[in-house]
N, C-alpha and C positions, 0 to 999 in steps of 0.2 A: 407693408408696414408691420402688419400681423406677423409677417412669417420672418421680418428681421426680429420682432419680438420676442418671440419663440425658441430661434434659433441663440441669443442671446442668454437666453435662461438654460437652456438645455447646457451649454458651452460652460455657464459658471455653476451649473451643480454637478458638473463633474467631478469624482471626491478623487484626490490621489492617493496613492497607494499610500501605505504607513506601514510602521516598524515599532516593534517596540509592544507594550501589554496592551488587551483593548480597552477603549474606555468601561470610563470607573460605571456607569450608566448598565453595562453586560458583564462586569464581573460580579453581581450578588445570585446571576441563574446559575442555579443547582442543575451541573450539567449531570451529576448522577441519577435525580428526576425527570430525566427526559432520555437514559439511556434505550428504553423501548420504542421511544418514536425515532430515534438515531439510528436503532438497526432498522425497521421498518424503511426509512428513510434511505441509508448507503448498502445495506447489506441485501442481496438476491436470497440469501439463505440465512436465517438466523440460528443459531442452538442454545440452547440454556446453558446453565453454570452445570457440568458433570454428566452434559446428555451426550456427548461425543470427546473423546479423549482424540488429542491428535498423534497422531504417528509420521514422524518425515521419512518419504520415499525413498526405497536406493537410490544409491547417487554414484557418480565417479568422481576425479578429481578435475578441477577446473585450473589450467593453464595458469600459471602466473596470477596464483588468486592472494588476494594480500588483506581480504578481508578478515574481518574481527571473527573472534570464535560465537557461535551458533547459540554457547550453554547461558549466556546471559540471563539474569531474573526479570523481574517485569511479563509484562504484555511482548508477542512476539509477531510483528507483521510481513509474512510471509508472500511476498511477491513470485506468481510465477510467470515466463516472459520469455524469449527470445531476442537474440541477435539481429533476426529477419524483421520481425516487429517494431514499423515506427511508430507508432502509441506507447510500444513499451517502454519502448529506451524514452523518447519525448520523456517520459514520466519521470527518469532519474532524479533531474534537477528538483523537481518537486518533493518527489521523496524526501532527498537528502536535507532541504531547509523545513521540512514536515516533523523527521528525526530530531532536527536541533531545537523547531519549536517546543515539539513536544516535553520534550528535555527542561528547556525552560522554564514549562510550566508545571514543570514537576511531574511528567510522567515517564514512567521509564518503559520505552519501546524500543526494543532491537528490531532490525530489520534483516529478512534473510532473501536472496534472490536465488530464484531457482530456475536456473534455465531449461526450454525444453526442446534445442536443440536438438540434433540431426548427431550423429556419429561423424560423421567425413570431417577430416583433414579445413576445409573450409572454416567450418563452424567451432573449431580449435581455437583456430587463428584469430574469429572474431569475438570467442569469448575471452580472450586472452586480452583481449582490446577494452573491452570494456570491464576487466576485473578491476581494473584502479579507478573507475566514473564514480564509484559510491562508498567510499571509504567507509562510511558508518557500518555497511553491510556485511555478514559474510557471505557469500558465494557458494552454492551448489549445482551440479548438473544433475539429473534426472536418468539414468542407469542406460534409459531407453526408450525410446519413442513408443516402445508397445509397452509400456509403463503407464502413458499417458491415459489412455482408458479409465485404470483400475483408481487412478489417482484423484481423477475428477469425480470417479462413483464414491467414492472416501468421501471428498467434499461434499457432495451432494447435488453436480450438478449433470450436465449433461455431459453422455463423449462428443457430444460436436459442440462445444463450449469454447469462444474464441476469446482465445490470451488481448491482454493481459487478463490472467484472475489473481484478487487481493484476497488474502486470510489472514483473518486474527485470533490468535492463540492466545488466551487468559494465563496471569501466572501459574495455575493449576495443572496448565499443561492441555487444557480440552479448546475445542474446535469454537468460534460464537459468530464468527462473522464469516461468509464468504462472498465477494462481489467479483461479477462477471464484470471485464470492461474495461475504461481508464478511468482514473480519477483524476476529480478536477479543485482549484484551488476554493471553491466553494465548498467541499465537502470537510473542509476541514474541523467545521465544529462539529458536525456527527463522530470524526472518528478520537477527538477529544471526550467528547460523552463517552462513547463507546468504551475507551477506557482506563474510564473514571475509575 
């Protein structure tokens, strides 16, 4: 009888999903007072306002890319990722309704994917594939696999640092966020803090 009880309760405090602003109860937190616990929180590497300027990697050109141009203002979240990679790509759809949120709520975040692809004929093909998944985005490739090293020592993170890794670039132009890893649809109020 216990465990019908139990089982009943757990069943109807399941919350479903929503749409829409959150309640009025969480929009008076000053997400820009909590930006220091937000990187702590989603970011592997943090940097201050002007302690690392960013610099994007060579690059070539990406098949059939129909993405937005790169120079947009705002905050700039810089995805890098692979073809081969299913966490990576997984992650699309999220990104892309993360992009419109943000939007939403008044932030202005361009999104830029940077694949780190392989040179061969293959990895053409399948970046070509996925240049129209994220329309928000523009699209980059990465010059060269022996790029990847030099690019991740920039970041600050490791060469054996497995994609996906996320960056955020302040309208300034400098480096503040970098996370190893996927991200999930819980991290989304940090990266709202973040760039407040």
């Amino acid at each position: 009888m216990l465990g019908v009880a139990l089982a009943a309760f757990v069943v109807g405090c399941e919350e479903e999903a929503r749409e829409g602003p959150a309640p009025k109860r969480f929009a008076a937190v000053k997400t820009s007072a909590n930006r220091d616990k937000a990187a702590k929180i989603f970011c592997e590497k943090s940097y201050a306002a002007g302690a690392k300027a960013w610099t994007a990697p060579p690059s070539r050109p990406v098949p059939k890319n129909a993405g937005a141009a790169s120079d947009a203002k705002g905050w700039r979240w810089i995805n890098f990722w692979a073809s081969w990679c299913g966490p990576c790509v997984e992650e699309f759809p999220l990104l892309s309704r993360w992009e419109k949120a943000l939007s939403a709520d008044g932030k202005v975040v361009s999104f830029e994917l940077w694949s780190v692809d392989e040179e061969q004929a293959p990895y053409e093909a399948a970046l070509a594939k996925h240049a129209d998944r994220f329309p928000p985005a523009s699209m980059h490739w990465l010059r060269s696999s022996d790029d990847l090293e030099g690019l991740f020592a920039t970041l600050g993170i490791g060469a054996d640092s497995a994609i996906p890794v996320h960056a955020l670039v302040d309208p300034a132009g400098d480096l503040r966020c970098v996370r190893v890893g996927s991200v999930s649809e819980g991290d989304y109020g940090s990266i709202k803090a973040l760039v407040e």
